[in-house]
N, C-alpha and C positions, 0 to 999 in steps of 0.2 A: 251730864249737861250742867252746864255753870248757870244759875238763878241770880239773877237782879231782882232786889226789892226793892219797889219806891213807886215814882209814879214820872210820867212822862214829862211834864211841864216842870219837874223841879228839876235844877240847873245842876247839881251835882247828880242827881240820876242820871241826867247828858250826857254828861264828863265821863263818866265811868262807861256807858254803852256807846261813845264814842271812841272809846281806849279799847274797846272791847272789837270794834268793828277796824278800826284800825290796827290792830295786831290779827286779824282776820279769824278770830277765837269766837265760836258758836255758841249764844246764849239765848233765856228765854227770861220774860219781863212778867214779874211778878205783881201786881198791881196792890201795892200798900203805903197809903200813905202816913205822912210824918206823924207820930203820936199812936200810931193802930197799938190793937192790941198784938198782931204779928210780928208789926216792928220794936216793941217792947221785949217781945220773949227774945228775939235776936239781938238787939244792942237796948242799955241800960238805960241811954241818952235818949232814944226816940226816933233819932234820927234818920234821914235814909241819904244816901242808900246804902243796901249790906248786900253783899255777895256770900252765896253759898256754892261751894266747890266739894262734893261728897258730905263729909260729917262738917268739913270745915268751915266755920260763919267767920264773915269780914266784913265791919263795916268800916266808915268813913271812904270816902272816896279817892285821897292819898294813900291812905296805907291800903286801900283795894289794889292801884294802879301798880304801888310797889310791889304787893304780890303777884298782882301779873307779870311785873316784868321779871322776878325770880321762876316763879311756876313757869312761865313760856318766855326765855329771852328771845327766841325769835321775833322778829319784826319790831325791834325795842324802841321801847317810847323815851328810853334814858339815851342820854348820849354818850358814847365808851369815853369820850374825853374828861378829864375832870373838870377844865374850865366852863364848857360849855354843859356839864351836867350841872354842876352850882346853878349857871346863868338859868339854864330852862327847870329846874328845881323854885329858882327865886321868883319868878315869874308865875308859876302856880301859884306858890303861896300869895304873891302880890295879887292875881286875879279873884282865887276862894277867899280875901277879905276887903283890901280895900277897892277893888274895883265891884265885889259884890254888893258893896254898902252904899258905892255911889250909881249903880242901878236901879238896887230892884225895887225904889221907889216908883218908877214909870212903870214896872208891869203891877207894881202893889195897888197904886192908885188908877192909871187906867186900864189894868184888868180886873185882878180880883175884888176889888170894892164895887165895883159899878155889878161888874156879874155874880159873885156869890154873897157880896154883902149886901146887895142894895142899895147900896149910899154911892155918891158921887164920891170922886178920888178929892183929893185935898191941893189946891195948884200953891198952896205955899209950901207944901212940903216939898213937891216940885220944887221949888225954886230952892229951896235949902238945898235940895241935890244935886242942882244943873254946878253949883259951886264944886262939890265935890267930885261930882263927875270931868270937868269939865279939867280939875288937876289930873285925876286920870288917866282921861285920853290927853293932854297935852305928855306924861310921863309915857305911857305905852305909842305915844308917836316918833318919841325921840328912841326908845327902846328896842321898836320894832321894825320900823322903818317903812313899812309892808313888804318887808320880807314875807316869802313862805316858802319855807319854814321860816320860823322868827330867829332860830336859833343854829339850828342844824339839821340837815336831810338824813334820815326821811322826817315827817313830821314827827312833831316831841309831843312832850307832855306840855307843855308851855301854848303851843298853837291851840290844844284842845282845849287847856282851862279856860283861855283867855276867849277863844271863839265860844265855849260853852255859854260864859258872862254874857257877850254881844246878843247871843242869839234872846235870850231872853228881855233885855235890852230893848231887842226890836219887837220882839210880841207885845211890849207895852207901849209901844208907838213912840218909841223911842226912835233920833234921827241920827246918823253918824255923820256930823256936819264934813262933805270933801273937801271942802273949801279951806275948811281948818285943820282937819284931820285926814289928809289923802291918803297918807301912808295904811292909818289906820282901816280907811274907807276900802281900801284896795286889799288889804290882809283878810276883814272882813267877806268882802265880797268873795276870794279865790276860796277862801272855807267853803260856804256855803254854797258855792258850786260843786263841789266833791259831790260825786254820786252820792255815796254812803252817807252827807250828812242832808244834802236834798232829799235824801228819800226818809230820815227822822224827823227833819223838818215838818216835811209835808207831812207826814203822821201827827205832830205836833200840831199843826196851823188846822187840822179836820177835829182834835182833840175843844183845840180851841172855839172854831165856827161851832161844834158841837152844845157848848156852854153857851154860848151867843143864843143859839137858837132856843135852846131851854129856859134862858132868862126873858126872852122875850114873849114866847108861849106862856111862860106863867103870870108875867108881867102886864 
């Protein structure tokens, strides 16, 4: 049985049991988050999340993806093309940095600070990121088109980064304005209709309400 280490709400844990559910490959979620001492003995860096596959430990969530699609080419998240494997290749990378950078200030500030810091979020850091964000989504509108797949059927790796980024996005009350972004609005919305990611989702959003109600019992 393949082992996911990390924890539910972080975005690259997503990514990866979304690649996982989507190549229809059976795993079990390990609950360790960034920094544990778990996730230390498995990767040097800290970071999550890491896959174990028998003896074999894998972290980072690209080079996990890659080894899924050598260990099981079936249902491939890569596309046999080479153009289109660059295109949906460049597109992860663009999603795990700069669309991760012009996010996760909306789930940093209005979730984690209010609920496990106690301090209210910070609205100019907001507004530094609505800047950033806001090149982003105008690059991923002209990019994607809302296409889905973005790149090539069946879905890629590209659909998963890039929807993994949004969803988190929206857990911090983030909006994905239609009006400006339809294409984007529309790629969004058809992800998260997917059974398989509605039902992480909602495991996500009860993880969430979970925290909610803890902060406020103790509050």
């Amino acid at each position: 049985m393949i082992t996911v280490y990390g924890i539910n709400l972080s975005t690259f844990t997503r990514k990866v049991r979304l690649a996982l559910v989507e190549k229809g490959l059976d795993y079990q979620l390990e609950v360790a988050p960034m920094g544990s001492p778990a996730i230390r003995a498995l990767n040097p860096l800290g970071k999550i999340p890491v896959l174990r596959d028998g003896n074999l430990v894998v972290p980072d969530s690209s080079v996990i993806v890659a080894y899924l699609e050598r260990r099981w080419p079936e249902r491939p998240l890569w596309p046999a093309d080479a153009a289109a494997l660059a295109r949906a290749l460049w597109i992860e990378e663009f999603a795990d940095t700069s669309l991760r950078e012009a996010i996760l200030p909306w789930f940093a500030e209005n979730f984690v600070k209010p609920v496990f810091q106690g301090v209210a979020g910070d609205a100019a850091a907001l507004a530094r990121a609505g800047r950033l964000r806001d090149a982003a989504f105008d690059y991923l509108e002209r990019e994607i088109a809302g296409r889905v797949p973005a790149v090539a059927a069946p879905l890629t790796i590209a659909d998963i980064a890039v929807g993994a980024q949004l969803v988190t996005y929206r857990q911090g009350d983030g909006v994905i304005d239609a009006a400006r972004w339809p294409g984007l609005s529309r790629f969004h919305d058809a992800l998260v209709a997917r059974p398989a990611w509605a039902r992480m989702i909602e495991e996500e959003q009860a993880t969430i309400a979970a925290a909610r109600a803890r902060k406020k019992t103790a509050g």
